[in-house]
C-alpha positions as CSV (number, residue, x, y, z in Angstrom):
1,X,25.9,24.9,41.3
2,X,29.3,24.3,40.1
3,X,32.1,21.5,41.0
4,X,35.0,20.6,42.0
5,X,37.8,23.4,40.9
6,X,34.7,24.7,38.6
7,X,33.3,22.1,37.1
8,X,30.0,22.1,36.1
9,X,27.6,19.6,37.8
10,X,26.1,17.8,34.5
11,X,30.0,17.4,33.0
12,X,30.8,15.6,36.2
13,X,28.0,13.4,35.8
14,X,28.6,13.3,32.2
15,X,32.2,11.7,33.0
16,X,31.6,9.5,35.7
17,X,28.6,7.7,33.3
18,X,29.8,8.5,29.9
19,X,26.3,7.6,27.7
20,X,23.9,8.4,30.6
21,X,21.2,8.3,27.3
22,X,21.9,4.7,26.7
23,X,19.6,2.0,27.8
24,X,21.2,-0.5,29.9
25,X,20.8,-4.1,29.4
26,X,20.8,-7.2,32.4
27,X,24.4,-7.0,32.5
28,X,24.8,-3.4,32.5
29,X,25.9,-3.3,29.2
30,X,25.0,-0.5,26.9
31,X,21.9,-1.3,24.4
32,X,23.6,-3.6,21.7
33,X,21.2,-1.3,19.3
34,X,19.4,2.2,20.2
35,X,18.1,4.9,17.5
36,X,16.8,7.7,18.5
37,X,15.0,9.7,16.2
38,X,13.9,12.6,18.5
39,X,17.3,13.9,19.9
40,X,19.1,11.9,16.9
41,X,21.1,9.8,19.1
42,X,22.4,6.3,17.5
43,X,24.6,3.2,19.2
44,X,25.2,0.1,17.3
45,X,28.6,-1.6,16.3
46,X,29.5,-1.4,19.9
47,X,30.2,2.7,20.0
48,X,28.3,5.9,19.2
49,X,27.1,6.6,16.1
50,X,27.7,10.3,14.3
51,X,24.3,9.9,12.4
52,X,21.7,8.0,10.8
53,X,23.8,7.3,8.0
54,X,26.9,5.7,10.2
55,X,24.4,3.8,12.5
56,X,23.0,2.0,9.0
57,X,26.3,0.9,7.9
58,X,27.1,-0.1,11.3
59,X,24.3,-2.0,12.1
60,X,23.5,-3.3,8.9
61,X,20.2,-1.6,8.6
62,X,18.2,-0.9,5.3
63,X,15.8,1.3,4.4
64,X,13.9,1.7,1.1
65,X,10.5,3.5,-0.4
66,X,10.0,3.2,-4.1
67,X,8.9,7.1,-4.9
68,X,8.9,10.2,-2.9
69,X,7.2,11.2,0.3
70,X,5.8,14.0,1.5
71,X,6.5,15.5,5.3
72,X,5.7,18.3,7.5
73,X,9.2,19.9,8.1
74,X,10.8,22.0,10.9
75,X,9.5,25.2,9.5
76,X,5.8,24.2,9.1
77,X,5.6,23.4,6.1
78,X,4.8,20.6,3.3
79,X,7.9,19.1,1.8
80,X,9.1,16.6,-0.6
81,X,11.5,13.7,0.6
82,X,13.7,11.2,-2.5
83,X,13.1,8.4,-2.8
84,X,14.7,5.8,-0.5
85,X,14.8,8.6,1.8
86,X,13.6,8.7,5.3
87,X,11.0,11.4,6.8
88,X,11.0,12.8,9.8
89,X,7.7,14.0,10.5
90,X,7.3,17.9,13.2
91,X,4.4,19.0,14.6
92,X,3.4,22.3,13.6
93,X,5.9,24.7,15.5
94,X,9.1,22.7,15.2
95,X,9.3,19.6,17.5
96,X,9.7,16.7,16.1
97,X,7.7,13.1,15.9
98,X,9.5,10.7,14.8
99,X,10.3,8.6,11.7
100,X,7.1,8.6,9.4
101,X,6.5,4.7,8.8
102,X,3.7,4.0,6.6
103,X,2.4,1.3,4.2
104,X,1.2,2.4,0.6
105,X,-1.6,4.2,0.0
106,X,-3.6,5.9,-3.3
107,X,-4.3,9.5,-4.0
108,X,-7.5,8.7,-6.8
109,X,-7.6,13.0,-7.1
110,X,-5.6,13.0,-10.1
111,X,-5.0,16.7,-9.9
112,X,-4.5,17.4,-6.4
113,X,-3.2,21.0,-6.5
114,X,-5.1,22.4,-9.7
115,X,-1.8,23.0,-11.9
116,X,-4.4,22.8,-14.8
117,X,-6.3,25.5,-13.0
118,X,-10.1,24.5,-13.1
119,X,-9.8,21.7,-15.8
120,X,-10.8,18.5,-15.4
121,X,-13.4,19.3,-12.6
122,X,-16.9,18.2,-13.4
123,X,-18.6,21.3,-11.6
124,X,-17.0,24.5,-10.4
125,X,-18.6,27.8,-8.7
126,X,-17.1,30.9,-7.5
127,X,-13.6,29.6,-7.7
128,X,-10.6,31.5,-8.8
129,X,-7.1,29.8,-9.6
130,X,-4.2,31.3,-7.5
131,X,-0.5,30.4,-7.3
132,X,0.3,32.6,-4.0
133,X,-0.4,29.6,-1.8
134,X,1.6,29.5,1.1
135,X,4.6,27.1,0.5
136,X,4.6,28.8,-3.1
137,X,1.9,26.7,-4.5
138,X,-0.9,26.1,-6.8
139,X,-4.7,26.1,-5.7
140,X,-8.6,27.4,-5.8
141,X,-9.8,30.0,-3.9
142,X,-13.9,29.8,-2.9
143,X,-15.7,32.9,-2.7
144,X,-19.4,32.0,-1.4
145,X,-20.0,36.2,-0.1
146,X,-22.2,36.0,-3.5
147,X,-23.5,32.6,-4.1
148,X,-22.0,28.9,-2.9
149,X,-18.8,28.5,-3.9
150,X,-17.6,24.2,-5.0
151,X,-15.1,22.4,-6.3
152,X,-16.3,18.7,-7.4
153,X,-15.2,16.2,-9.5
154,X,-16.1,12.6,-11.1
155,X,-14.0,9.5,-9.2
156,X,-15.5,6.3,-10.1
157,X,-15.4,2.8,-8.9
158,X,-14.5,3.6,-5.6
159,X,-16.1,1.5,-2.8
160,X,-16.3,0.8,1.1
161,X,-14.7,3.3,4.0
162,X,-12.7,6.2,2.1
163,X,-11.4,9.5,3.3
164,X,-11.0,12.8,1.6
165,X,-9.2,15.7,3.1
166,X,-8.5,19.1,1.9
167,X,-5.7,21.3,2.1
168,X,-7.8,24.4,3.5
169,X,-6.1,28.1,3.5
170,X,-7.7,31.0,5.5
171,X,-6.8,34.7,4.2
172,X,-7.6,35.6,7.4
173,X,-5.0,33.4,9.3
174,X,-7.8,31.9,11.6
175,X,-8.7,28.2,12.2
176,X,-11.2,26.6,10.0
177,X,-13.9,25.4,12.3
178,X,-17.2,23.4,12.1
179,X,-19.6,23.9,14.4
180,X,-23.0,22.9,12.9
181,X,-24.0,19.2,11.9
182,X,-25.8,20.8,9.1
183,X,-23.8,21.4,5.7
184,X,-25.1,24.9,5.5
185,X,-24.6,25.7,9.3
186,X,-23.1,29.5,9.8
187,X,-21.0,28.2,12.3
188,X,-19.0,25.8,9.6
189,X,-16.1,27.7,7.3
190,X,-16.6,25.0,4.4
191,X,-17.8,21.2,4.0
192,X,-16.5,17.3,2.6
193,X,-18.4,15.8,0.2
194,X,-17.7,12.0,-0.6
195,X,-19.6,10.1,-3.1
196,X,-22.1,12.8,-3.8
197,X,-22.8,13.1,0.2
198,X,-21.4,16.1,2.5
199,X,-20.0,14.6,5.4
200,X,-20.9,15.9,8.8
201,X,-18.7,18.7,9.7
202,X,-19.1,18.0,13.4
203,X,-16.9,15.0,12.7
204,X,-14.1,16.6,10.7
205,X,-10.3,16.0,11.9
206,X,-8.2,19.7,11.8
207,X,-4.5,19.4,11.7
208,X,-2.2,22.5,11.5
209,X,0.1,22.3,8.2
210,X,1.8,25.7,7.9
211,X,1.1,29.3,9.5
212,X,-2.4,29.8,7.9
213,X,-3.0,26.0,6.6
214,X,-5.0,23.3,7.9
215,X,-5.9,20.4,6.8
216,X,-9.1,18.9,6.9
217,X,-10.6,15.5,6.8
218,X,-13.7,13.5,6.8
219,X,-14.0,9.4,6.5
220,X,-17.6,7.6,5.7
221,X,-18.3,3.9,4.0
222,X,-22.0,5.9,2.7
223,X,-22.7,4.2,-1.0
224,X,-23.9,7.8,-1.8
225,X,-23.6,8.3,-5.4
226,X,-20.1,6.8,-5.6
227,X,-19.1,9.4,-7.9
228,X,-19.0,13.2,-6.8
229,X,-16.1,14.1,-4.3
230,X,-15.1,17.8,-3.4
231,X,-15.2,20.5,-1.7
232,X,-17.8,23.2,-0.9
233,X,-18.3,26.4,0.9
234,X,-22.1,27.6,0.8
235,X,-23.4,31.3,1.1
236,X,-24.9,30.4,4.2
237,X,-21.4,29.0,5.7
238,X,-19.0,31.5,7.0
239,X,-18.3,34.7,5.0
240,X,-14.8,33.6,5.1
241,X,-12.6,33.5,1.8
242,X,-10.5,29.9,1.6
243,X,-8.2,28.6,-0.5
244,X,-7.5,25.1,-1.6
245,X,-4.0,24.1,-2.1
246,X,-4.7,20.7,-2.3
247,X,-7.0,17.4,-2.1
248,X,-6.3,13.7,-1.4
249,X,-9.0,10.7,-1.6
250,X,-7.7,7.4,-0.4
251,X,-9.0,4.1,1.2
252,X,-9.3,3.7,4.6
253,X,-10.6,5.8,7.5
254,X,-8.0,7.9,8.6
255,X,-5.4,10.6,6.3
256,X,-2.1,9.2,5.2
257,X,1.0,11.7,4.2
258,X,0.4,13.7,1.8
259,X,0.4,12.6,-2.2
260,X,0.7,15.0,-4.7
261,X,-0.4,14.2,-7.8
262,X,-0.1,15.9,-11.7
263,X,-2.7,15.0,-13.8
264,X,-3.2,11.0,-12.7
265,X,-3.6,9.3,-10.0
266,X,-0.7,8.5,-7.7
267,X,0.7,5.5,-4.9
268,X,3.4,6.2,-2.7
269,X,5.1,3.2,-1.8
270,X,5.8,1.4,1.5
271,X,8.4,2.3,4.3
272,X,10.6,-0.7,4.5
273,X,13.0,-0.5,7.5
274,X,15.0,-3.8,8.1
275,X,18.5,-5.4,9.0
276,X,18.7,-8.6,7.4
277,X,21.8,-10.6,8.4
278,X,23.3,-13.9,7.7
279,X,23.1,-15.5,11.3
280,X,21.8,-12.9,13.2
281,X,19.5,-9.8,12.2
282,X,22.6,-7.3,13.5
283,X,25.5,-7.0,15.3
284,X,25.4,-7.6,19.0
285,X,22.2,-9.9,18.7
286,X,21.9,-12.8,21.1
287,X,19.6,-15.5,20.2
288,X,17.3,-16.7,22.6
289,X,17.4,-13.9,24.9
290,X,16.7,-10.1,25.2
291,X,14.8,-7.2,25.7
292,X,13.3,-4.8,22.9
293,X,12.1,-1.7,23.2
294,X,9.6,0.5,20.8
295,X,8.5,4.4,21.5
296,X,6.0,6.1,19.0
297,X,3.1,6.9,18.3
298,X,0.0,5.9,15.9
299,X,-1.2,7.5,13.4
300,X,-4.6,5.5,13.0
301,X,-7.0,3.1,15.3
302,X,-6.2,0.2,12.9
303,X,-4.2,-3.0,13.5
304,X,-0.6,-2.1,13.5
305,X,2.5,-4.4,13.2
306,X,4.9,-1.9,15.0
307,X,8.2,-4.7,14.8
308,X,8.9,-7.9,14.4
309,X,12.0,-10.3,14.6
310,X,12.2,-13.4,12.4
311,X,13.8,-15.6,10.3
312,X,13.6,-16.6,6.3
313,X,13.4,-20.6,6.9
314,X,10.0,-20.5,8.6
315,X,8.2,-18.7,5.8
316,X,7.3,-16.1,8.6
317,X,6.0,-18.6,10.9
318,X,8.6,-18.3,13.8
319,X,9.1,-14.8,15.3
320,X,8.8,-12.4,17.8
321,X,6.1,-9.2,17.5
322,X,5.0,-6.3,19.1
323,X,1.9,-4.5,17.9
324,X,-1.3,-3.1,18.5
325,X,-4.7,-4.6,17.9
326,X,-7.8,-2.0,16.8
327,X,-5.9,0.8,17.6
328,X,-5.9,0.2,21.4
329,X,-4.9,-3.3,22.5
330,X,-0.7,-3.6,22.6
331,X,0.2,-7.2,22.1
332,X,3.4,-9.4,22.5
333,X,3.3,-12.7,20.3
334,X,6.5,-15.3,20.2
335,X,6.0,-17.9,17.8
336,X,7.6,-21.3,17.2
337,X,6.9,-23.0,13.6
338,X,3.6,-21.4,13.6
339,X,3.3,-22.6,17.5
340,X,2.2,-19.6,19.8
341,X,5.0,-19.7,22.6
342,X,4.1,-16.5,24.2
343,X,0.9,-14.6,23.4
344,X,0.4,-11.3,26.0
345,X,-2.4,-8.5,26.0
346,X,-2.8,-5.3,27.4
347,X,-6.4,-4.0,28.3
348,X,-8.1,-2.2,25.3
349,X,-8.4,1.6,25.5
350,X,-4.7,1.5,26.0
351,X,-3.4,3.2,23.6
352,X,-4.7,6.3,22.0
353,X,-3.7,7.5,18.2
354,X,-1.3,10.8,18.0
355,X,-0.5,10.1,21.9
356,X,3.3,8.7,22.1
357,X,4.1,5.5,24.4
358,X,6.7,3.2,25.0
359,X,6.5,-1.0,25.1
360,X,9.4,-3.3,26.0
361,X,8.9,-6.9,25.4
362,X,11.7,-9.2,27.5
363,X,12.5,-12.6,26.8
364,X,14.4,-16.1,27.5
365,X,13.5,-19.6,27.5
366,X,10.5,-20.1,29.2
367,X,10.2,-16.5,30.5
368,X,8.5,-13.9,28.9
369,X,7.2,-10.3,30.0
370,X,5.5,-6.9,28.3
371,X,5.4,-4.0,29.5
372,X,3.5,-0.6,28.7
373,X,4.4,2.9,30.0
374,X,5.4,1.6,33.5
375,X,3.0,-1.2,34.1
376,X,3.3,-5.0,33.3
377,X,1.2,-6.0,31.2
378,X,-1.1,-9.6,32.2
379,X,1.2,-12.0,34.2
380,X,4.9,-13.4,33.2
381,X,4.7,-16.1,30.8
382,X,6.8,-19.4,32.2
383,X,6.5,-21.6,29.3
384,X,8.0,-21.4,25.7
385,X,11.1,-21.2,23.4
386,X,12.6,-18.3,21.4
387,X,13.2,-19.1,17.8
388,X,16.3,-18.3,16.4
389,X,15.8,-14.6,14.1
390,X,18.0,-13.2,11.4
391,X,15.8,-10.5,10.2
392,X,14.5,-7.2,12.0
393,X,11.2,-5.0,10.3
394,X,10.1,-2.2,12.0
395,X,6.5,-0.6,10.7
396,X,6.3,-3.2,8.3
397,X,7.7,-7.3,8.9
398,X,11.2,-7.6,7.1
399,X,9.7,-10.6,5.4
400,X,7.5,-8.2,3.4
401,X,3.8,-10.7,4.6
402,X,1.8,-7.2,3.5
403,X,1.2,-6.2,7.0
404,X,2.5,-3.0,8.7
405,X,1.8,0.2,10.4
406,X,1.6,3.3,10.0
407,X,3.0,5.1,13.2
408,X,6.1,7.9,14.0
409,X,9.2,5.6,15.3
410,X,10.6,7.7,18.4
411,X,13.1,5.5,19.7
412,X,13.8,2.0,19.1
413,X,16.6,-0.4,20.9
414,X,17.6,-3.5,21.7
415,X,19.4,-5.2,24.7
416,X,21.3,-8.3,24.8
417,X,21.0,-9.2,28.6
418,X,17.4,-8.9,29.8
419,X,17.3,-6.1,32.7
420,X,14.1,-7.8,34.4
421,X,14.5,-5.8,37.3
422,X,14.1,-2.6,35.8
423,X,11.6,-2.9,33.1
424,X,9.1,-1.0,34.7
425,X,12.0,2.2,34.2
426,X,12.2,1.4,31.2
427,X,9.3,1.0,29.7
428,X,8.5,4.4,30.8
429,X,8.7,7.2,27.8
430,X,12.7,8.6,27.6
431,X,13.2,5.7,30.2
432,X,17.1,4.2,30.1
C-alpha cells in the first residue's frame, strides 16, 4: 500500500527512524558499536559505516591471521583467503554465516590433494589420479566395481582424540551416505580409517562443499595402530565411483576449515580480532556500564571464549566474558583483580553447534544481567564492580591467554546506556 502523495510505506518508515537496523541503547542512542556480518551493516565513530574496511579505521579494530585460510564461498565452493584477511564463511547455496573465527589448528596429511599423484602413500588400490575435480583440482578417484579400492598412508606420533575427514566427490552427483555400522556394509559409499581402525560409518558428519562434494568426517581417541590413516571404499560398499580431492587429519574431535597442504605438513594460524585502545577499547566506550551483544554460531561442543573485554594492567585478571562451556552451557563472568564479581549460567543443553543464537550480557555497578534468545538467564546479580577495560577480543581474548573459539560471528555490538527494559527484544536473533 502506498503513502502519502505516493510514497511507499517502508521509505516513510525509513524516514521517520532513519537506522531502524541499529540497536538502541538505555538512552535511545544508537549502538556506540554494531557489525553486522550477515547483511554487512557497520556503525562506529558515531555514523554509518560504508564497509568493513571504514568501520576498522573508525573503530580502531584489528584483525590479523599469520597465513591463509580457506572458506566456503557464495558459489559453493572451496576458496583461498590472504593472509590477514577475513572469511566469510556460506552455507552451501549462498547464504551466508558469518565471520569464520578459529584458533590454529594442524593438517599432519602432508599431501592433502595428491599433486604428487600416488607418491608418498604407503598402500594404494584401485586408485587413479585425476585433475578434473570440481573447483579445478587435484585428487584420487576409487574404483572398488573390481576389487577394494584405498588410499592409506603412515602418520606417526599422533596421540589422544583426532579427526580425519575427506573431501569425497560422487560422479554421480548423489550424497555419500552410511548406512551400515559395519565397514563393508552395502549401504555405506566409502569408509575413515584412523590409526589403522575404520571408524564407524554410522557416526560420520556430511557437510555439502560444492554441487557434487561432500565432506566427510569421523573423530575417535582409539590407540589403534597409531599409524595408518586413509580412506577406503570396499567391493562390498556401494558400486559407486568417488573421488578424493582432498584429506585433513588434525587434533581434536570436530573438523576445522580446511588446510591445504603441498608436500608437508601445514598450521593455519589463529583469528585475532581486537580493538586495543589507550583509555578505552573504542570509541564511544563507557566504563563501568553497558550492554553487549554476540549472535553466532558454534562450530564445535568444546569450551568457547566467544568475547571478552579487559585491560593490560591486570595480566588478564579483570574483565568481562561471554562464552560457552562444553558446547552447551552460555556463561557471563565479570572479574575484579582475579575477584569473580559476577558469575551467571544458563541451563546446559542450551546451545546446540551449527544452530545460531544471540546473548546480551548488561551491566553497572552492582547490577548485572544475561540473557539468551529471549529469556533471562538465572536471576540479576546485585552485587559487584566493573573493572575499567581497554582492550576488546572477539573469538579469541585480545590479551592473546591461548584461549578462543571457534564459532561464525553474525552480529556483534555494543551499547553505551544499558536498555534493561528491553533486553528480552534484544536478545532475540536480528533483535534491535
Amino acid at each position: 500500500m502506498g503513502g502519502p502523495l505516493g510514497v511507499g510505506v517502508d521509505l516513510l518508515q525509513r524516514r521517520r527512524r532513519p537506522l531502524a537496523w541499529l540497536p538502541r541503547d538505555g538512552a535511545g542512542a544508537p549502538a556506540a558499536m554494531w557489525r553486522d556480518h550477515i547483511d554487512g551493516r557497520f556503525y562506529a565513530g558515531g555514523s554509518v559505516q560504508p564497509d568493513l574496511a571504514a568501520f576498522n579505521v573508525a573503530s580502531g579494530r584489528t584483525f590479523t591471521r599469520s597465513t591463509t585460510k580457506t572458506r566456503l564461498g557464495p558459489t559453493g565452493l572451496l576458496e583461498s583467503v590472504a593472509i590477514n584477511a577475513e572469511a566469510l564463511d556460506f552455507a552451501y547455496g549462498g547464504s551466508p554465516l558469518g565471520l569464520s573465527l578459529e584458533m590454529p589448528r594442524t593438517n599432519y596429511w602432508p599431501d592433502s590433494e595428491f599433486s604428487g599423484g600416488t607418491s608418498g602413500l604407503s598402500a594404494v588400490a584401485n586408485v587413479t589420479p585425476v585433475s578434473d575435480m570440481e573447483g579445478g583440482r587435484t585428487g584420487l578417484a576409487l574404483n572398488n566395481s573390481v576389487s577394494h579400492a584405498f588410499i592409506r598412508r603412515v602418520i606417526a606420533g599422533t596421540s589422544g582424540m583426532c579427526t580425519i575427514s575427506a573431501f569425497i566427490e560422487t560422479e554421480d552427483g548423489a550424497p555419500p551416505v552410511f548406512g551400515s555400522s559395519g565397514a563393508t556394509g552395502a549401504a555405506n559409499t566409502c569408509t575413515l580409517m584412523l590409526r589403522g581402525v575404520i571408524l564407524d560409518p554410522t557416526t560420520y558428519r556430511v557437510e555439502r562443499y560444492g554441487a557434487r562434494t561432500w565432506r566427510v568426517s569421523g573423530s575417535s581417541d582409539t590407540a589403534g595402530d597409531n599409524t595408518y590413516f586413509g580412506a577406503y571404499q570396499y567391493q562390498t560398499n556401494q558400486q559407486r565411483r568417488i573421488r578424493v580431492t582432498g584429506l585433513q587429519f588434525e587434533a581434536g574431535a570436530f573438523v576445522s576449515s580446511y588446510i591445504p597442504t603441498g608436500g608437508t605438513s601445514l598450521t593455519r594460524g589463529s583469528d585475532l580480532d581486537r580493538s586495543i585502545g589507550a583509555t578505552e577499547p573504542f570509541p564511544g566506550y563507557v566504563q563501568g556500564q553497558g550492554a553487549m551483544i554476540w549472535e553466532g554460531d558454534l562450530v564445535s561442543d568444546q569450551n568457547h571464549l566467544l568475547c571478552r573485554l579487559d585491560n593490560t594492567a591486570s595480566g588478564g585478571l579483570d574483565g568481562i566474558s561471554m562464552g560457552i562451556i562444553a558446547g552447551n552451557v552460555a556463561y557471563l563472568i565479570v572479574a575484579m583483580g582475579g575477584v569473580t564479581q559476577a558469575g551467571i549460567y544458563s541451563a546446559a543443553g542450551a546451545i546446540a553447534p551449527g544452530t545460531r543464537f544471540r546473548m546480551v550480557a548488561a551491566w553497572q555497578t552492582d547490577r548485572f544481567e544475561f540473557w539468551l534468545n529471549g529469556a533471562k538467564v538465572g536471576a540479576t546479580d546485585t552485587s559487584g564492580v566493573v573493572p575499567t577495560v581497554q582492550r576488546l577480543g572477539l573469538g579469541r581474548d585480545a590479551g592473546n591467554l591461548g584461549v578462543g573459539s571457534f564459532c561464525h560471528l553474525a552480529r556483534f555490538g555494543y551499547l553505551a546506556a544499558p536498555p534493561w527494559d528491553r533486553l528480552a527484544a534484544l536478545s532475540q536473533i536480528g533483535g534491535v
